[in-house]
C-alpha positions in Angstrom: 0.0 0.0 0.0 2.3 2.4 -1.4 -0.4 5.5 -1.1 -2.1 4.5 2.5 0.6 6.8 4.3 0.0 10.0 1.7 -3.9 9.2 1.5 -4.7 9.0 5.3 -1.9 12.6 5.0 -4.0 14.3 2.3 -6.9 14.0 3.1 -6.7 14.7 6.6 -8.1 11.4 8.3 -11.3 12.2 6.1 -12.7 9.8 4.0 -10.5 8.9 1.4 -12.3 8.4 -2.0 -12.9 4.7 -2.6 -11.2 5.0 -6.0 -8.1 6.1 -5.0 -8.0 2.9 -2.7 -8.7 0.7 -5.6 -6.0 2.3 -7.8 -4.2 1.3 -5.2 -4.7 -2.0 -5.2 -5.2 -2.4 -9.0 -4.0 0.3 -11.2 -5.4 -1.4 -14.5 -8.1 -2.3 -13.2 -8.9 1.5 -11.5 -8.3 3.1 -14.3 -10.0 1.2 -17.0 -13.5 0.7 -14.6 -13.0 4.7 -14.1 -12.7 5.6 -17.9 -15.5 3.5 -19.0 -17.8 4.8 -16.4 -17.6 1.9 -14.7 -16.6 2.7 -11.0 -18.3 3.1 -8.1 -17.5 6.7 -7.0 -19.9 7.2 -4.6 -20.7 10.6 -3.4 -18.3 11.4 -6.5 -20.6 9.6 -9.0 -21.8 12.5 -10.6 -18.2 14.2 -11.6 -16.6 13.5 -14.9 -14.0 11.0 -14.8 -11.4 13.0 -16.4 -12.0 16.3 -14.0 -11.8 13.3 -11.0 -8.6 12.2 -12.6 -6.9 16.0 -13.0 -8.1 17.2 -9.2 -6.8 14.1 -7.6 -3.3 14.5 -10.0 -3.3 17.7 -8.0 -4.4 17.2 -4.9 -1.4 14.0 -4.9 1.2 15.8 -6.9 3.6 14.9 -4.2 2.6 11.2 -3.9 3.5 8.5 -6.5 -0.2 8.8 -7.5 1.5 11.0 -10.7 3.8 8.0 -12.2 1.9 5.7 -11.5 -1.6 7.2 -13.2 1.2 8.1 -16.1 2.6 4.4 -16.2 -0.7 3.1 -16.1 -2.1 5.0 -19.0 1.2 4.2 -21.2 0.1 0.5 -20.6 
């Protein structure tokens, strides 16, 4: 769990988007269930996928969340 340190961090012991936890887990998987409208985003739900993916790029910008998303999409 490469993120859980810099999650918990970021978000200030708030609830951490269920996503982000899955990305986590499973990048591929995350990414592709996200682009194809596919995830569960809970209260999030409603937000386009790619304006999702660009706040969370900035919101993490000093995690690994950037290289990884970056490696991910190159695959």
């Amino acid at each position: 769990m490469w993120l859980a340190i810099s999650l918990e961090t970021v978000f200030e012991g708030g609830r951490v988007p269920e996503w982000l936890r899955q990305f986590e887990r499973d990048p591929e998987g995350a990414l592709t269930s996200l682009l194809a409208s596919g995830a569960d985003l809970g209260h999030l739900q409603a937000a386009e996928p790619s304006t999702l993916l660009w706040d969370w790029l900035e919101l993490l910008r000093n995690t690994e969340f950037p290289q990884l998303l970056d490696e991910t999409l190159a695959q």
